[in-house]
Legacy VTK file of the C-alpha trace (Angstrom):
# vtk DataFile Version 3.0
C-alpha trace
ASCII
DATASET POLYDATA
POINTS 253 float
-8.600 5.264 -10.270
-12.106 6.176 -10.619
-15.554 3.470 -10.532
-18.701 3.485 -9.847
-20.641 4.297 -6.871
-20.135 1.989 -3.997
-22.948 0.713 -2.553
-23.494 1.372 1.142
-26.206 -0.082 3.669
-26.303 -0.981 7.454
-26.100 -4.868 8.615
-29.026 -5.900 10.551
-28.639 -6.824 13.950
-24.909 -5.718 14.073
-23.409 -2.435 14.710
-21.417 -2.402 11.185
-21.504 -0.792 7.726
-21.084 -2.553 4.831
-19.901 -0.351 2.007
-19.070 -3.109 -1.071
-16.817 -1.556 -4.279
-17.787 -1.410 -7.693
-15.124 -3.840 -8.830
-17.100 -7.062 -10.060
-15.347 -9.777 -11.411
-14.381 -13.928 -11.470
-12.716 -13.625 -8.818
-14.414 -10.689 -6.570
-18.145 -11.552 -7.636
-20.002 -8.584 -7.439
-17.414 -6.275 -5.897
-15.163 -6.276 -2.805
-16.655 -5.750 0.676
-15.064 -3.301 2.776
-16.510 -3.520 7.026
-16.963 -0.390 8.978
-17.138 -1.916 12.417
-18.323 0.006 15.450
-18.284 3.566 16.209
-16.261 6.433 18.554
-14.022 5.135 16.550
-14.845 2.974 14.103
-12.388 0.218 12.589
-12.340 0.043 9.308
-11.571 -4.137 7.836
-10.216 -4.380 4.204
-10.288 -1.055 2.477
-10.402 -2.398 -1.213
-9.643 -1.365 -3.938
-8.492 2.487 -4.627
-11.726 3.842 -6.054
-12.050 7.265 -5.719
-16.328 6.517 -5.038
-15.239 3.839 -2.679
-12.488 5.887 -0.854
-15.253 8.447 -0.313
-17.551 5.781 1.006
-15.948 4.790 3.370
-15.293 8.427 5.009
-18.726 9.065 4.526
-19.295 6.047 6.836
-16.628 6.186 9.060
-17.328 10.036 9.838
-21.370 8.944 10.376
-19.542 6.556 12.976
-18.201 8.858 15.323
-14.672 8.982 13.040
-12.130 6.191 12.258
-9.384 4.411 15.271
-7.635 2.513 12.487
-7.938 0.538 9.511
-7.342 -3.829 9.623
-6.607 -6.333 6.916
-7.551 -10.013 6.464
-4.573 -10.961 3.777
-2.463 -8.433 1.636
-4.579 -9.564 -1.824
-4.711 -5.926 -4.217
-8.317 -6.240 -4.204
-8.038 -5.549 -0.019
-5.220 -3.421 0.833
-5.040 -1.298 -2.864
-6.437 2.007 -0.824
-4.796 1.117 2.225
-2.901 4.564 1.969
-5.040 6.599 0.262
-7.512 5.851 2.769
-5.252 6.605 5.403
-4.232 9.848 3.577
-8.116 10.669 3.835
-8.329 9.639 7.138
-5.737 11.198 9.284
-3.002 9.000 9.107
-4.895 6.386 11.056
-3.035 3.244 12.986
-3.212 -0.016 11.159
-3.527 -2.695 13.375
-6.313 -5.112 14.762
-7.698 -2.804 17.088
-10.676 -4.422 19.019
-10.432 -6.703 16.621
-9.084 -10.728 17.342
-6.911 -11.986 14.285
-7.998 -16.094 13.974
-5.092 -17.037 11.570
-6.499 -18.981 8.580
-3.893 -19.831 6.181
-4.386 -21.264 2.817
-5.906 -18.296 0.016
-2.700 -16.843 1.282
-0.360 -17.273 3.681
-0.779 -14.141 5.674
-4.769 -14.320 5.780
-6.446 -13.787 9.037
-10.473 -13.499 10.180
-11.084 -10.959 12.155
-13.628 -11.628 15.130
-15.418 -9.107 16.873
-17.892 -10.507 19.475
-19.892 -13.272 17.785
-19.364 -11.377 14.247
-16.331 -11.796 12.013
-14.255 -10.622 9.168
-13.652 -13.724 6.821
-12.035 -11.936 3.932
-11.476 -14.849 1.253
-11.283 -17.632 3.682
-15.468 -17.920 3.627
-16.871 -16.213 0.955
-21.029 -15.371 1.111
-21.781 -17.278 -1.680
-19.524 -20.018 -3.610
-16.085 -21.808 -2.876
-12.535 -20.588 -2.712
-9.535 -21.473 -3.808
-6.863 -22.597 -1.588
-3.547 -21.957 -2.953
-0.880 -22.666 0.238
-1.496 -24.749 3.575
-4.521 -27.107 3.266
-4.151 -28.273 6.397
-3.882 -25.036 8.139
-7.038 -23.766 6.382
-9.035 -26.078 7.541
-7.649 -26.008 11.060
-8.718 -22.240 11.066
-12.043 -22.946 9.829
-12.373 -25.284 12.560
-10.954 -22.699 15.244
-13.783 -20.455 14.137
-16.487 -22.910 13.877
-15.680 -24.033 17.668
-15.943 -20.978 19.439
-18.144 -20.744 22.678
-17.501 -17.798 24.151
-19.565 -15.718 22.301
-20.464 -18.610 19.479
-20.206 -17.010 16.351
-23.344 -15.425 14.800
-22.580 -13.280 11.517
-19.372 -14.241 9.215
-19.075 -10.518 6.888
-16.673 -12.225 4.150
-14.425 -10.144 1.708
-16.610 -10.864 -1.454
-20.649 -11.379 -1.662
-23.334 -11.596 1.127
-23.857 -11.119 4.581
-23.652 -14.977 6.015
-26.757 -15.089 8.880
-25.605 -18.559 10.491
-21.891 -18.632 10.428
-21.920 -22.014 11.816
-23.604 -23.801 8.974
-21.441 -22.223 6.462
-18.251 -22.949 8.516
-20.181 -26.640 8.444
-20.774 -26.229 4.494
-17.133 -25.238 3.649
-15.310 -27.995 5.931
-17.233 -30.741 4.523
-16.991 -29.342 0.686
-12.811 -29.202 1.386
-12.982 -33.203 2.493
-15.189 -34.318 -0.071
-13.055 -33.300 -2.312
-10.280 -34.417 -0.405
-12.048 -37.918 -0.379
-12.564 -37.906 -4.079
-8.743 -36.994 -4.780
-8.106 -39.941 -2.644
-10.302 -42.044 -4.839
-9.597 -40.771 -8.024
-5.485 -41.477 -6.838
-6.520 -45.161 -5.644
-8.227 -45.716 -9.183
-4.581 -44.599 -10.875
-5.329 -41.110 -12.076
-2.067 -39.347 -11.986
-1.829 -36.443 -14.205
-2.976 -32.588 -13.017
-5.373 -32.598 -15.705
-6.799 -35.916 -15.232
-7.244 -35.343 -11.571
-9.261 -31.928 -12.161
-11.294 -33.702 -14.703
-12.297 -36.024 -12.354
-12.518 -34.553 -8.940
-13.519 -30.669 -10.224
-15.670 -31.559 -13.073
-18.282 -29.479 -11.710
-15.803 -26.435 -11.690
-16.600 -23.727 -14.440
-13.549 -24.094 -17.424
-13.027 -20.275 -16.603
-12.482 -21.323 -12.831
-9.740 -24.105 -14.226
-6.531 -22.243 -13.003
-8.027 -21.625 -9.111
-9.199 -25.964 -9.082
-5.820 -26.106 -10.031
-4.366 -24.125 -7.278
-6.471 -26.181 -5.100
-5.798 -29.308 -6.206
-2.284 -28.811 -5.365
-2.576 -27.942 -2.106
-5.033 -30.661 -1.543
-2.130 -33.238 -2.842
0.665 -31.513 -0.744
-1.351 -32.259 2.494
-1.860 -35.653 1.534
1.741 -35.312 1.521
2.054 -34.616 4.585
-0.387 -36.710 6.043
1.663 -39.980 4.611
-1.272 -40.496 1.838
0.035 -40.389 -1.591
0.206 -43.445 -3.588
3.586 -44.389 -4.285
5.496 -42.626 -6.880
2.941 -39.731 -6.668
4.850 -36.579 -5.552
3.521 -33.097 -4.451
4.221 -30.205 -6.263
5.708 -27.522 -5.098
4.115 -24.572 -3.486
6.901 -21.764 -4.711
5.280 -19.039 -6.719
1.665 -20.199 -7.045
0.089 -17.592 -5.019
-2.012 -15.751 -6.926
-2.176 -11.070 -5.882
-5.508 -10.972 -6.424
LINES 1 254
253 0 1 2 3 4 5 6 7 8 9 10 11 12 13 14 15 16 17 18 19 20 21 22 23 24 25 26 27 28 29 30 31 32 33 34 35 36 37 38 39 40 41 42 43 44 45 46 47 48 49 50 51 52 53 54 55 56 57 58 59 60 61 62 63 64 65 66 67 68 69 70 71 72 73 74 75 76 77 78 79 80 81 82 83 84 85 86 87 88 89 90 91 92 93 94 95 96 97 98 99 100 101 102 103 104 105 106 107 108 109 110 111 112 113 114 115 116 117 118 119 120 121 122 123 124 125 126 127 128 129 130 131 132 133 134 135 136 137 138 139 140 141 142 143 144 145 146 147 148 149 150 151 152 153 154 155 156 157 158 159 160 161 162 163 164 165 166 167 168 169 170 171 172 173 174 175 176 177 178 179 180 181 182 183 184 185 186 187 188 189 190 191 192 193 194 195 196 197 198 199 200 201 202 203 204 205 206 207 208 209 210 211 212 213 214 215 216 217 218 219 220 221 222 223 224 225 226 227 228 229 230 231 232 233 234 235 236 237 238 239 240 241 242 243 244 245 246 247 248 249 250 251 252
């Protein structure tokens, strides 16, 4: 596959390269960030997509960085893990692993995502994105207990989040703050939109993700599901109201 040039720059007041892939979209805004973290070796966190510009991006910075120890994923999405094996073709046949990276399982975009925390910096692939909301397809419950598991952590705090799609985030706790209390407003509003006898899909996203774009319909209504299977589980659905089922939703992408 060949793209555009990649663009490549240095994040202030961390020791990491940010090389982002000309593959702008809905879904990947404008392109997917790939993290070149540390040096002699470097670790390189979601590799993107298989760009032959991007691929050569990424050597480019991981050579500048004293050469690459191995190559770590957030959550197997295409958009991530597509030059996985090119780049490890490129590479040397690196390891693929966490490295001196800590995986802080956060469920819910999919259910193998991970951040990846690296001293008070960390990896948030599409479970914090730099600007915007995501979608939560799978556990609602156990994406916001990650959130929380990130937001609470002392030992370094955590400074920087470097998610998979738009901007560096410079105060990681107030976006962890933003995104919790976005998830349980709407959560609240489902429950009020329920208690007022709203009961189709379509009904419910009219009310509770009006402000959602119409091209953005399909990923409310991903969310929405999840949102209604944890009320499941937490013993709060009206009576009568059942949760769908989470079988095949997942979006690859």
């Amino acid at each position: 596959m060949t793209g555009g040039p990649s663009t490549v720059a240095e994040v202030p007041g961390a020791d990491v390269t940010h090389v982002r892939a000309d593959n702008p979209s809905l879904l990947t805004l404008s392109g997917t960030n790939t993290w070149i973290v540390g040096r002699d070796p470097a670790w390189v966190v979601d590799p993107g997509p298989a760009l032959e510009p991007h691929l050569d991006a990424i050597v480019a910075a991981c050579a500048a960085r004293g050469g690459a120890g191995g190559i770590a994923v957030t959550h197997a999405h295409a958009d991530h893990v597509e030059a996985v094996e090119p780049l490890r073709a490129r590479l040397g046949d690196v390891a693929l692993g966490y490295g001196p990276l800590e995986a802080v399982p956060v469920p819910g975009h999919a259910d193998d995502h991970v951040c990846l925390v690296w001293g008070d910096v960390c990896c948030t692939g599409d479970a914090v994105l730099g600007e915007g909301s995501v979608f939560v397809a799978g556990d609602m419950a156990g994406y916001l207990d990650g959130l929380r598991a990130l937001r609470s952590r002392a030992d370094p705090p955590l400074r920087l989040l470097l998610p998979g799609h738009g901007p560096v985030v410079p105060d990681a706790r107030a976006k962890l703050d933003e995104y919790l209390a976005h998830r349980l407003d709407r959560e609240s509003r489902l429950v009020d939109a329920l208690g007022r006898g709203l009961r189709s899909e379509d009904e419910l996203l009219d009310d509770v993700w009006d402000d959602a774009p119409p091209l953005l319909r399909f990923a409310s209504h991903l969310t929405l599901r999840a949102h209604l299977r944890k009320l499941a589980a937490d013993g709060r659905l009206p009576p009568g109201v059942v949760a769908p089922p989470v079988a095949g939703e997942l979006p690859t992408v």
